[in-house]
C-alpha positions, 0 to 999 in steps of 0.5 A: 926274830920272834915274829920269824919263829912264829911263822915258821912253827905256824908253817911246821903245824900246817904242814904236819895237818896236812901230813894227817890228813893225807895218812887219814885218806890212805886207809886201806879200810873202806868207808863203813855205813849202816843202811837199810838194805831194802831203802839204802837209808842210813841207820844210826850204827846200833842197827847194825851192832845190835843182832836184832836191829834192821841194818846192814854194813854198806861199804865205800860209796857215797851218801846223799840225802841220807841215801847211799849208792856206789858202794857194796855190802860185801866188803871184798868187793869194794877198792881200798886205797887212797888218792884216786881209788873209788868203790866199786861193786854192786849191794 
């Protein structure tokens, strides 16, 4: 019997990570990067924090080789949601 207890606690915590990271992809916020806005190149985040750094919040989209593309810097422009939404707008 102790071996079948084991197994079903084992199934309740796998269930309740997938629970978190279905809630995790359902966030109504957008994806948040800081870029470049002239090279679309992350930044590290305090270039966007600070008033005096060169960077720029981009939203949603994605980022490849260190280059985003798909997104937007106007966060209304960009569809929140989970399963199934994608971003959209123009930077």
């Amino acid at each position: 019997m102790a071996g079948r207890r084991l197994r079903s606690s084992t199934v309740v915590l796998g269930g309740m990570g997938l629970l978190a990271a279905t809630l995790t992809s359902c966030s109504s916020e957008p994806d948040e990067r800081c870029v470049d806005p002239v090279t679309y190149e992350t930044l590290p985040s305090y270039e966007c924090d600070d008033s005096s750094g060169s960077g720029r919040y981009y939203y949603g989209g994605s980022s490849r080789s260190g280059k985003v593309s798909g997104g937007s810097f106007d966060k209304s422009a960009v569809e929140t949601g989970g399963f199934g939404s994608s971003g959209s707008g123009g930077g």
